[in-house]
C-alpha positions as CSV (number, residue, x, y, z in Angstrom):
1,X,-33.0,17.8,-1.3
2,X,-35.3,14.7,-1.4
3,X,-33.0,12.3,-1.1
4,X,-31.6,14.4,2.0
5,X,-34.8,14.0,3.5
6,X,-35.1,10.6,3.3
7,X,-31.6,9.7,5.0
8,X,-32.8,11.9,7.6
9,X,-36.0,11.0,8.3
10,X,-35.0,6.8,7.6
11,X,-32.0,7.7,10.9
12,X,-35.0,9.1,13.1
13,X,-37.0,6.1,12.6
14,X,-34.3,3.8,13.1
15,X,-33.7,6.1,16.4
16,X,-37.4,5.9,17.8
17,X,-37.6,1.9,17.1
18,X,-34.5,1.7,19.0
19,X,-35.7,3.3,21.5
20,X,-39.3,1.3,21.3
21,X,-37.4,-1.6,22.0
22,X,-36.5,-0.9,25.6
23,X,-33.0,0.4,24.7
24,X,-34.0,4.1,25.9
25,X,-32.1,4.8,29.3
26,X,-32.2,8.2,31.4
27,X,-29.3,10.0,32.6
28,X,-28.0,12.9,34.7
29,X,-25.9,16.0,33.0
30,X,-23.2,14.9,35.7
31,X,-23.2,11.6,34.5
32,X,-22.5,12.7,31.1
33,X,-20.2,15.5,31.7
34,X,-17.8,12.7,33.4
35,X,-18.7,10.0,30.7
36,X,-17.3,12.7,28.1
37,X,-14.4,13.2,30.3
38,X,-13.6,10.0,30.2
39,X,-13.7,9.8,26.0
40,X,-11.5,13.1,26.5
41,X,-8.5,11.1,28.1
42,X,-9.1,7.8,26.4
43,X,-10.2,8.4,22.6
44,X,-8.6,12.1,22.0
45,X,-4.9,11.6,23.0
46,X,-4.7,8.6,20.9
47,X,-5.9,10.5,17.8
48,X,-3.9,13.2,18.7
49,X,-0.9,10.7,19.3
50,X,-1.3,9.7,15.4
51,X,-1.5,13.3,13.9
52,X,1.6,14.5,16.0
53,X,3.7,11.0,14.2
54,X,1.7,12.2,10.5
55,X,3.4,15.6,10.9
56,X,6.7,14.8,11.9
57,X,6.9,12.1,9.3
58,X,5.8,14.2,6.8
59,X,7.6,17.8,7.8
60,X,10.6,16.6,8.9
61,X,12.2,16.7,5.4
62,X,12.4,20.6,5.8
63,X,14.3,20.2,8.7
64,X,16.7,18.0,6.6
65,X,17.1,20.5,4.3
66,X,19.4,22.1,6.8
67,X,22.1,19.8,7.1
68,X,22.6,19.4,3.4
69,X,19.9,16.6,2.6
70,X,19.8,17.8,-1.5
71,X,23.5,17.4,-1.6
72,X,23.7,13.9,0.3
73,X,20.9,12.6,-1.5
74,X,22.3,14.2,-5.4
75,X,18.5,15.9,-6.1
76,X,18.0,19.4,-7.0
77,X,15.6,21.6,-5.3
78,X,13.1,21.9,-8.0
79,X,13.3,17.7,-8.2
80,X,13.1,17.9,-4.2
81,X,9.8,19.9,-4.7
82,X,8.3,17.4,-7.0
83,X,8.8,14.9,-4.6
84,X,7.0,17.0,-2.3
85,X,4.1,17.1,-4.7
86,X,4.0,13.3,-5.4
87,X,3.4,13.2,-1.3
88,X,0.6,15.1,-1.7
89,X,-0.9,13.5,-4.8
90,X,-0.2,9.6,-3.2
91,X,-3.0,11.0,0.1
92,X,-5.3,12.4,-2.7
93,X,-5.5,9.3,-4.3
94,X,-6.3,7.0,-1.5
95,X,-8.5,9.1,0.9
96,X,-11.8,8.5,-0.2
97,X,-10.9,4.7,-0.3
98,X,-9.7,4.7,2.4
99,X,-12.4,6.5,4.0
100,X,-15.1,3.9,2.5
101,X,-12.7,0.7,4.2
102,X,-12.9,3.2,7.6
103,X,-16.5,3.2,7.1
104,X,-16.5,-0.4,7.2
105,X,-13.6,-2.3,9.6
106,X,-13.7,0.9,11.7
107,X,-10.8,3.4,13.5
108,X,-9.4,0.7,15.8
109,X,-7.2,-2.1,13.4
110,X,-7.6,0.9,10.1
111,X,-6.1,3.9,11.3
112,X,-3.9,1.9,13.4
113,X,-2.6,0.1,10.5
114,X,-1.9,3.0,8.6
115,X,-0.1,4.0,11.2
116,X,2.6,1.3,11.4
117,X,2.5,1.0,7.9
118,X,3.6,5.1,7.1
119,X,6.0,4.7,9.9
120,X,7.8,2.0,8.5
121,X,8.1,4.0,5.3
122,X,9.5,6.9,7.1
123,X,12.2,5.0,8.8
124,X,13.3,3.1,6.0
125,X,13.7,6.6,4.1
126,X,17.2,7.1,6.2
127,X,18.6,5.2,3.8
128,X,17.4,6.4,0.1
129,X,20.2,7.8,-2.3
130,X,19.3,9.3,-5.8
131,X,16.4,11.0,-7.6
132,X,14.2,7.2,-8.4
133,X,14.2,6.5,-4.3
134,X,13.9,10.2,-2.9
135,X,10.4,10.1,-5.8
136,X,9.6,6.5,-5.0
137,X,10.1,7.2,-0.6
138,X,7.7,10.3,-1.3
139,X,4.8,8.6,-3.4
140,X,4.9,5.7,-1.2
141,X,4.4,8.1,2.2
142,X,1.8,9.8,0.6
143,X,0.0,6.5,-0.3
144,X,0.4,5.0,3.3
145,X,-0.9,8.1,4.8
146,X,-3.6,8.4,2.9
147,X,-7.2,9.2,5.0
148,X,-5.8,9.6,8.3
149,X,-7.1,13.1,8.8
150,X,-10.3,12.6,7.8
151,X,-10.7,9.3,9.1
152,X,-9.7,10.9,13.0
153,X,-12.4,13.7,12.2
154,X,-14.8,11.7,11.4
155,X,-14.1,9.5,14.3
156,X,-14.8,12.1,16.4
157,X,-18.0,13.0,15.5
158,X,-19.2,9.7,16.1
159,X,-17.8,10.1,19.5
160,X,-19.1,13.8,20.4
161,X,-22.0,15.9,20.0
162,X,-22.3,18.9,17.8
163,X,-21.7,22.0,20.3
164,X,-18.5,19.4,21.5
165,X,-17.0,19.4,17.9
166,X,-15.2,22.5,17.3
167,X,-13.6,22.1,20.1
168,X,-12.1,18.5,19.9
169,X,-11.3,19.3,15.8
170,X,-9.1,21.5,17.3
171,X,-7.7,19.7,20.3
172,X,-7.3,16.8,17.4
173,X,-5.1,19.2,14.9
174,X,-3.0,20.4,18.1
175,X,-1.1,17.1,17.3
176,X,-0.6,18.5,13.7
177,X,0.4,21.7,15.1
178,X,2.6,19.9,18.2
179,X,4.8,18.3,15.8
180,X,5.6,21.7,14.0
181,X,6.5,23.0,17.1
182,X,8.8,20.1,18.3
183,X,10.4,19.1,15.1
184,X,12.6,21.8,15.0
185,X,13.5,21.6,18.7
186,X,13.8,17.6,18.1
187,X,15.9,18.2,15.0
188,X,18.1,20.5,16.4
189,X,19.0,18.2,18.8
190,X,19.1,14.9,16.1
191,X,21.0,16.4,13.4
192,X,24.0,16.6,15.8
193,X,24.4,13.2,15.4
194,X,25.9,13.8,12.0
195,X,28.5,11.2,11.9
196,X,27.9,8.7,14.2
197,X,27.8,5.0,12.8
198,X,28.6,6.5,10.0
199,X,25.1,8.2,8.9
200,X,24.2,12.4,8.4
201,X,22.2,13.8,11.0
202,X,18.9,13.8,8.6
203,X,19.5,9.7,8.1
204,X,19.0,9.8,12.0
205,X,16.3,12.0,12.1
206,X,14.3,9.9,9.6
207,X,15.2,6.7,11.3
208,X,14.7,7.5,14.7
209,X,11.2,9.2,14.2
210,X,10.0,6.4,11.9
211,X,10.5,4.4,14.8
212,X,8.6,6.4,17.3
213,X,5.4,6.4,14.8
214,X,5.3,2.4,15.0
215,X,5.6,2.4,18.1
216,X,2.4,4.9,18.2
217,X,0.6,2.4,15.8
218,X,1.4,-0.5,18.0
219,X,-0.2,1.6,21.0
220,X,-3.1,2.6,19.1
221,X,-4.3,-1.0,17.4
222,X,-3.8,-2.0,21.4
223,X,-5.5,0.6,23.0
224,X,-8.3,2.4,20.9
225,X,-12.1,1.1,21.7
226,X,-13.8,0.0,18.7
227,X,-16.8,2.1,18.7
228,X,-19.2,4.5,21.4
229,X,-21.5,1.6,21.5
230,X,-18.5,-1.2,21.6
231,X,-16.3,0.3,23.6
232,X,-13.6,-2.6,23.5
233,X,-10.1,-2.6,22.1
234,X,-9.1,-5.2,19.4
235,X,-7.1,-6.8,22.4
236,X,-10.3,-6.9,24.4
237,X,-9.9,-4.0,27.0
238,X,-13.1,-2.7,28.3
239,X,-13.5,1.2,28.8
240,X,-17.3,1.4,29.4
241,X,-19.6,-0.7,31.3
242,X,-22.8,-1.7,29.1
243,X,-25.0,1.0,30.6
244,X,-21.8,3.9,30.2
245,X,-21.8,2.6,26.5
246,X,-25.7,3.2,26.1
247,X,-25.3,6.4,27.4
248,X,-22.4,7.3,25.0
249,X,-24.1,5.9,21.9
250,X,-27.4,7.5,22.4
251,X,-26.7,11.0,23.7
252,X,-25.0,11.4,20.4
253,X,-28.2,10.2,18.6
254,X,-30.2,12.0,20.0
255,X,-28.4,15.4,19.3
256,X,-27.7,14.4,15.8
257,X,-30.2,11.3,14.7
258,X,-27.8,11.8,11.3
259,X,-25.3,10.2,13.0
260,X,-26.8,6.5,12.8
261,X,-25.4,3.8,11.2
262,X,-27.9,1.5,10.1
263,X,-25.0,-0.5,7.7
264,X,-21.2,-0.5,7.2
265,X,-20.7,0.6,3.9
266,X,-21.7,4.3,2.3
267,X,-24.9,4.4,-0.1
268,X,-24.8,5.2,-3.7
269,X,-26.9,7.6,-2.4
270,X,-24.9,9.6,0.8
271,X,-22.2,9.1,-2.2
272,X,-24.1,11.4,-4.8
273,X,-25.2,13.1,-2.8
274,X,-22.2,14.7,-1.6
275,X,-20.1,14.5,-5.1
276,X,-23.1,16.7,-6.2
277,X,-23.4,19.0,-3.3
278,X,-22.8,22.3,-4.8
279,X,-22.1,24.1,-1.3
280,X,-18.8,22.3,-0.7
281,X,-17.2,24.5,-3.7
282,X,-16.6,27.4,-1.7
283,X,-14.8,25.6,1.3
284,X,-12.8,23.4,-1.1
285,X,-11.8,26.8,-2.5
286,X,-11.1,28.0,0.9
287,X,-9.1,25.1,1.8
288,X,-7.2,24.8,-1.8
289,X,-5.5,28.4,-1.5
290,X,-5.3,29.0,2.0
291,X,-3.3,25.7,3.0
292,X,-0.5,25.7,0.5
293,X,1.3,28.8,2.1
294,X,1.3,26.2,4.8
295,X,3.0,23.7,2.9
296,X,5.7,25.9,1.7
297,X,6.4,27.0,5.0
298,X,6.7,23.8,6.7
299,X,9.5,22.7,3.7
300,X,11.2,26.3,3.1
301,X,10.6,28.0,7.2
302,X,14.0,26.8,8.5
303,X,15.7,27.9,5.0
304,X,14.0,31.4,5.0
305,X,15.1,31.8,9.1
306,X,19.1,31.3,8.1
307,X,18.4,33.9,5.0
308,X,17.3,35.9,7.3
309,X,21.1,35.7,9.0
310,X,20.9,33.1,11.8
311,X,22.4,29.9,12.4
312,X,21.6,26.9,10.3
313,X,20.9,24.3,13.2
314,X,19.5,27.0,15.0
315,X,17.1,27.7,13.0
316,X,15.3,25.0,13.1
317,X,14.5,25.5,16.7
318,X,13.8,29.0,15.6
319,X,10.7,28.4,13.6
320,X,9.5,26.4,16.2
321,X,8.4,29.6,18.0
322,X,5.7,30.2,16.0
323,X,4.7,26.6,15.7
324,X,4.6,26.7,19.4
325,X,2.0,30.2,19.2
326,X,-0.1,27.6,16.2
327,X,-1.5,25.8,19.1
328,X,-2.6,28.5,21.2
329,X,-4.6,30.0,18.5
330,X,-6.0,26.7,17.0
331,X,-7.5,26.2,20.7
332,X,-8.8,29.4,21.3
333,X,-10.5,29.4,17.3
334,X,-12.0,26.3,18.7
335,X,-13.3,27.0,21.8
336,X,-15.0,30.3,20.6
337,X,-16.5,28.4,17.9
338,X,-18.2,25.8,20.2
339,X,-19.3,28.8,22.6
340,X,-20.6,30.9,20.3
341,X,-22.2,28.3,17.7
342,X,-20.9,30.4,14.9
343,X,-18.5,28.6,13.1
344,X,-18.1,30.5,9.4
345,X,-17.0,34.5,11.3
346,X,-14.3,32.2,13.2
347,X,-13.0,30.8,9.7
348,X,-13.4,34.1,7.8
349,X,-11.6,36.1,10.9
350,X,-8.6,33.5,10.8
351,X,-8.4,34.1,6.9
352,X,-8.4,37.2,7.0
353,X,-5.7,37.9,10.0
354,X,-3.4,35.6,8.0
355,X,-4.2,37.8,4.9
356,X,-2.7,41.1,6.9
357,X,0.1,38.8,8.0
358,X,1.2,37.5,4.3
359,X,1.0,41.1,2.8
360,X,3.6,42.5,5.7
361,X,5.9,39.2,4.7
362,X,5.7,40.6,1.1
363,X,6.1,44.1,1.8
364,X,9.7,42.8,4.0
365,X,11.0,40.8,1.4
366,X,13.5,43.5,0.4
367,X,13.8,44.7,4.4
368,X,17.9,43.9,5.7
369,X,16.3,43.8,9.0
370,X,16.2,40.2,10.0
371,X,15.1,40.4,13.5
372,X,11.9,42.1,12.1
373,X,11.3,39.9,9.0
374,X,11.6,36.8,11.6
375,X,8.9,38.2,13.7
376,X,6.3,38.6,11.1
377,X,7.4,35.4,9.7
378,X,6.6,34.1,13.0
379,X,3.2,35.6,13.5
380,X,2.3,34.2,10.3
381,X,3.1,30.6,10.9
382,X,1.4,31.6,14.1
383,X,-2.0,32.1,12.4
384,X,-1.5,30.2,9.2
385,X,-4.1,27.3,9.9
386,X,-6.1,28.7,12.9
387,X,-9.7,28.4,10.7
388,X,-8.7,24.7,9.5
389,X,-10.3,22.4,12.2
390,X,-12.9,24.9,12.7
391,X,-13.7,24.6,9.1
392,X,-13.8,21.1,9.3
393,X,-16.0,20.9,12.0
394,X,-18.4,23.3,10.0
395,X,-18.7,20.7,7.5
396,X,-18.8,18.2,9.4
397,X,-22.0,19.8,11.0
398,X,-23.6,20.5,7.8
399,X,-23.7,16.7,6.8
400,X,-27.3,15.0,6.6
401,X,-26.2,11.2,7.1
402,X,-22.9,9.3,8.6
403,X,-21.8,7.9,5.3
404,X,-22.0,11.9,3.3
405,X,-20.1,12.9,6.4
406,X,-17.5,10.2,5.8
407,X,-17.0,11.0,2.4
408,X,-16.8,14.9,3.1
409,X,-14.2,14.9,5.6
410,X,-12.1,12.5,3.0
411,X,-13.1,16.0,0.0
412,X,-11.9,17.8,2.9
413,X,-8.9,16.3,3.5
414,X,-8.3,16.1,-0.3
415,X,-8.6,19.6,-1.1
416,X,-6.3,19.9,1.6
417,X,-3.4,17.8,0.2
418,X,-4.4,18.9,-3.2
419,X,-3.2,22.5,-1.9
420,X,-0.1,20.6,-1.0
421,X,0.6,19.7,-4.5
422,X,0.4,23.9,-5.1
423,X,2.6,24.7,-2.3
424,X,5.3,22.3,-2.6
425,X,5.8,24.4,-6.3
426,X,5.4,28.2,-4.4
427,X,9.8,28.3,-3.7
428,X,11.6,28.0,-6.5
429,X,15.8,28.0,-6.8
430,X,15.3,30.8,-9.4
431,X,13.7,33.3,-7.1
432,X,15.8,32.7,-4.2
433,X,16.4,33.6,-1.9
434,X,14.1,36.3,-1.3
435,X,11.4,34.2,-3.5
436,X,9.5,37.9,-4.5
437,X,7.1,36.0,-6.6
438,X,6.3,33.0,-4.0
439,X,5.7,35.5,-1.9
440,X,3.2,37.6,-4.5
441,X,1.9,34.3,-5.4
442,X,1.0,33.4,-1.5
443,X,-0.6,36.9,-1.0
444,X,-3.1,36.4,-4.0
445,X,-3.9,32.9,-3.0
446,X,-5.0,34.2,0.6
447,X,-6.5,36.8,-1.0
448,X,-9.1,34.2,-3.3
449,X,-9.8,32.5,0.7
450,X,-10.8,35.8,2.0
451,X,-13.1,35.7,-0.4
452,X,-14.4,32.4,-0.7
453,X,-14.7,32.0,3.2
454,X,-17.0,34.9,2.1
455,X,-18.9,33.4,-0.1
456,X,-19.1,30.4,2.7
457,X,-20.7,32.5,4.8
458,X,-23.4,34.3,2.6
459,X,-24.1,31.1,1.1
460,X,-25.9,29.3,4.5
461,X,-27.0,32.7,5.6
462,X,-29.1,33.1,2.2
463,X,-30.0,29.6,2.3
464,X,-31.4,30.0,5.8
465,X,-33.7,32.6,5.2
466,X,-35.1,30.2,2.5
467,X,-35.3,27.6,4.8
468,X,-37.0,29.5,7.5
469,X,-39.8,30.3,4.7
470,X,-40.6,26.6,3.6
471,X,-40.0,25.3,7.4
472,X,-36.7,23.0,6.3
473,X,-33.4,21.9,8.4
474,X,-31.8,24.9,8.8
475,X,-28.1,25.0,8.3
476,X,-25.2,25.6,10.3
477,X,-22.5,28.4,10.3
């Protein structure tokens, strides 16, 4: 708690000399409403550019599985979800890293590399054969990908005020979410080209969307403005005038003087203070269990749709439905959170609505209705992440300094992938193809995130009343 309140109170000096200096400027609320504008049509579509290429580069293997990628390739589906895994543990590995070179060379030439870089991976993939390539392919992804999320989220907040947050978390996961709900139109569409020039339709589909995600990176290292108090591009565009750029620097200050940066790197001290941070536990718990249903669904949807009785192309586009449903609720978590400044009931809520959702899947796995078991299926995919950029912006909020925010969003992102690694083990050949125990294994791991977003909860609501006592920073949820 000291050292908390010595970042904080070193940003607020470093805030009021600025501002002793002459730098202070005035402006009007319509000024800044059309400034913020502005950093809606410039900064967020770019970001939310990038997310929709991570997605489809990363789900689009379930979509493959549809047009015989295990047999093509000579893997096995437990060796298939293995490679799924190393994906996941190849992001883990690099995101605080590549959080801490963020930190320092900023979003512009970083993210955008990363960018290019996975996208070249993903292209390239069209042509693996054999178990040492398909492993190899999936580590390599995984490494390349690496602190993306986190990196954009933390972007953002250097870019928006707190009660702007929620909402732009969410606008910045609806790329995420937009790429579920295109893929399986997309791939519908690609895997028809089984045949020509002599690949399958899954070679296209990793070829051809590789190749749109580089094309994303090129756009992004062109286009994307160094920083709110430098807006320029790395190929020297200018966004802001000098005055616009005071204005967006220092109204995000003033909200949140935690935001300053006074150097490019992360202290030992933002660093220890967040590995030690004993309030994360319950949203890394939260995070762990309830994304790896997620995973398993965005390998295994397509596969569950045809069990159900439907067409094997078509049911790509089928899952798509609910993909397309994703976005409407990850918005609307979003914008109540921002409105209502309660960001922990929002989670819980969207924990606890997938929770109702998972136990009717289970209770239908024996159910010969298919029409009915694609429905709920469908209304769960439709809910299964809603609380996720609300969470983040949560933590986000509860950060003291710029560098423990850095290195939070990468433990956010990491407990995220890390419930990748679980998820990508949920389906196995064994219990297909009505996977009973995935299924019971799902329920219970929702069922621990009920609880922990809980725990969330009474945590900062507890700690409040302390604080209110002893006249401390109250905390946010």
């Amino acid at each position: 708690m000291a050292d908390e309140k010595k970042i904080a109170e070193f940003s607020e000096s470093q805030l009021s000399r600025s501002d002793d200096e002459g730098q202070e400027i005035a402006w009007t609320e319509a000024e800044e409403k059309a400034l913020v504008r502005r950093i809606d049509l410039l900064v967020m579509p770019l970001l939310i550019l990038g997310f929709f290429a991570l997605q489809l580069d990363r789900g689009n293997i379930g979509n493959a599985l549809t047009d015989y990628f295990l047999q093509d390739v000579g893997i096995t589906q437990f060796q298939f979800n293995i490679g799924q895994q190393l994906l996941s543990a190849g992001i883990v590995l690099l995101e605080i890293p590549s959080n801490l070179i963020l930190y320092r060379v900023g979003p512009a030439a970083w993210i955008g590399g990363q960018i290019v870089a996975w996208g070249l991976v993903a292209a390239f993939q069209a042509f693996q054969k054999g178990l040492g390539p398909y492993l190899a392919t999936r580590l390599l992804l995984g490494l390349c990908e690496a602190g993306f999320i986190p990196a954009g989220l933390f972007t953002i907040t250097r870019w928006y005020k707190r009660d702007e947050t929620s909402t732009r978390f969410s606008a910045y996961f609806i790329g995420n979410m937009l790429a579920g709900a295109c893929s399986g139109l997309i791939a519908y569409g690609i895997l028809h080209m089984r045949g020509i020039g002599g690949l399958a339709g899954w070679q296209w589909l990793f070829l051809l969307e590789g190749l749109f995600t580089i094309l994303i990176g090129v756009l992004f290292i062109t286009l994307f403005p160094r920083s709110s108090g430098n807006p320029v591009s790395l190929l020297k565009f200018r966004y802001f005038s000098e005055r616009e750029a005071q204005i967006l620097q220092q109204r995000v200050l003033r909200d949140d003087p935690t935001k300053f940066q006074p150097r490019r790197s992360v202290s030992w001290a933002e660093a220890r203070a967040t590995f030690t941070n004993w309030r994360l536990l319950p949203h890394i718990l939260v995070t762990l269990t309830c994304l790896a249903p997620a995973t398993t669904m965005g390998s295994y949807a397509p596969s569950l749709v045809v069990s159900f009785g439907f067409d094997r192309l078509k049911s790509n586009a089928m899952v798509s439905i609910g993909a397309w449903c994703l976005i409407i609720t990850n918005l609307l978590s979003g914008s109540i959170a921002d409105k209502t400044g309660r960001r922990g009931p929002v989670v819980f809520l969207g924990i606890f609505i997938l929770w109702g959702l998972t136990l009717g899947n289970r209770l239908l796995v024996d159910s010969t209705n298919g029409n009915l078991r694609f429905g709920v299926l469908t209304a769960g995919i439709a809910f299964q992440a809603t609380f996720h950029a609300v969470h983040g912006s949560w933590l986000a909020l509860n950060a003291r300094t710029a560098g423990e925010r850095s290195i939070t969003m990468a433990l956010f992102i990491m407990s995220a992938n890390l419930s990748g690694i679980i998820g990508s083990q949920l389906f196995q050949a064994t219990d297909a193809p009505l996977y009973k125990m995935g299924w019971t294994v799902i329920l219970a791991l929702i069922s621990v995130a009920v609880v922990m977003s809980i725990a969330a909860n009474v945590q900062y609501w507890v700690l409040n009343r302390v604080q209110k006592r002893v006249g401390e920073k109250r905390y946010h949820y």
